[in-house]
Residue, then its C-alpha position, 0 to 999 in steps of 0.5 A: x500500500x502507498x504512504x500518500x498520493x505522490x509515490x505511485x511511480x519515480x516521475x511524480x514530484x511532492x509539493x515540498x519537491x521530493x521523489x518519494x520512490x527515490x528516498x524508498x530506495x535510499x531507505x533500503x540501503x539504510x536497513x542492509x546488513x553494513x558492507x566496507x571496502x578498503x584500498x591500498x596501493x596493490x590489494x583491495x578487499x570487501x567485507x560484509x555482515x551476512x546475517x540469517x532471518x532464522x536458524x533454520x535459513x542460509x543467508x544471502x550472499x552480499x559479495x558478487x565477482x563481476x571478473x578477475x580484477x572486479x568484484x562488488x559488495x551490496x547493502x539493500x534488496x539482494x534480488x536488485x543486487x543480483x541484477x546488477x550484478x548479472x548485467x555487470x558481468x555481462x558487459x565484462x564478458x563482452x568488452x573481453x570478447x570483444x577487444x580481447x582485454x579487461x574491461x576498464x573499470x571506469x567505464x562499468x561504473x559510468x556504464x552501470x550509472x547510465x542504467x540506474x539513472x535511466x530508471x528515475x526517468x522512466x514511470x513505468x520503472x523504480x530506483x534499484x533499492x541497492x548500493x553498491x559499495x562505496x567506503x562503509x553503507x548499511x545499517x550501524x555503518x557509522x560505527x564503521x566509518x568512524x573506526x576508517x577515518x582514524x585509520x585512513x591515513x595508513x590504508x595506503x602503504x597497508x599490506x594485505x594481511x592489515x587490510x584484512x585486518x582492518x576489514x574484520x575490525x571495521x565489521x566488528x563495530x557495526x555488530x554492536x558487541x555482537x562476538x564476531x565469527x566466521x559465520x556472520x561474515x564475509x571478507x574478499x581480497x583482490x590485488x596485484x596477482x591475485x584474482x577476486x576471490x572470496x575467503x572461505x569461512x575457516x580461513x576467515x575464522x583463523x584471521x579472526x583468531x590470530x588478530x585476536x578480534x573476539x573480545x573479552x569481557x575484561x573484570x572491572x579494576x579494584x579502585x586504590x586503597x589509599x584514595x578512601x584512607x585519605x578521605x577518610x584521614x580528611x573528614x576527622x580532620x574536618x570533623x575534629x576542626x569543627x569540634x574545635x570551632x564549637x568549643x568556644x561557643x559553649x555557655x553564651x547566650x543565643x543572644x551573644x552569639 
């Protein structure tokens, strides 16, 4: 059902100037499990939360290999994820069999915006309810971002093992003290020599125990004993000063005093 008049389709525009089928599709990518990318001079890797609506369930994969040296990470509607990803795979194969090279990153990308563009222009179309990535998007990724910002600096010049590092402690932080394993997460790695590939779920839980990413609830510290030993030497000296003081004031008059 509709929420009002002006979001039947993408070309209707509200009194106040908002595309509501726009800011739907925005909302989607909002309410995706968190997905992040890290870059470095020669590897980049995409990590993602791919949690299960039940136990009884698979979860939905969120990271797609588009060719060798392309591979994508998606918050949002999975079935628009998978379209995206199917066409981008299509114009690898054909530029590769065209022109006997891989396809150029740059051009995809102007290639896959032309696409998206074209369905807020269209009545009878919707805004693809999917991002695909870029930094840290889903839901709790300011968590992520934060944890980036501080480490954006060294990114550049990182190895790969540090990126993978990174990767898994940025994901880490939009669980919200959720214990981090292998099974709710998915990390991939490209980079110079090595194809786009997606770690398998024992090699990822090795990198989370060797980085030693599962945290442990720590005891709270004893607080010193010589602070309340002083307080307590502090308030009989008061208390003797105010006996002091009191002394002299026995037997005179309410009146004198």
């Amino acid at each position: 059902m509709f929420r009002n008049q002006y979001d039947t389709d993408v070309t209707t525009w509200s009194p106040t100037g908002r595309l509501f089928q726009v800011e739907y599709s925005m909302e989607a990518v909002k309410q995706g499990s968190a997905a992040i990318g890290l870059r470095s001079k020669t590897h980049v890797v995409l990590a993602c939360v791919n949690k299960a609506n039940s136990e009884l369930s698979s979860h939905q994969k969120k990271i797609f290999k588009v060719d060798d040296h392309i591979g994508v990470a998606i918050a949002g509607l999975t079935a628009d994820g998978r379209v995206l990803s199917r066409y981008m795979r299509s114009e690898a194969i054909n530029h590769s069999f065209t022109y006997e090279s891989p396809l150029p990153v740059g051009r995809l990308v102007v290639q896959l915006a032309d696409k998206a563009q074209v369905c807020t222009q269209r009545s009878w179309k919707r805004p693809y309810g999917v991002g695909l990535l870029a930094f840290a998007i889903g839901s709790r990724s300011q968590a992520a971002k934060t944890y980036l910002e501080r480490r954006f600096e060294n990114f550049t010049n990182s190895s790969r093992e540090d990126l993978i590092k990174d990767a898994l402690i940025a994901t880490r932080e939009t669980l919200q003290g959720e214990k981090l394993k292998s099974s709710i997460c998915t990390v991939s790695v490209v980079g110079v020599g090595e194809p786009f590939h997606i770690l398998d779920q024992e090699t990822v839980q090795q990198l989370i125990d060797t980085f030693e990413l599962v945290t442990e609830e720590e005891p709270p510290a004893p607080e010193p004993a010589s602070e309340p030993a002083a307080a307590d030497q502090g308030g009989a000296e008061q208390g003797a000063g105010a006996e002091q003081g009191a002394a002299p004031d026995e037997g005179v008059a309410p009146m004198d005093i």
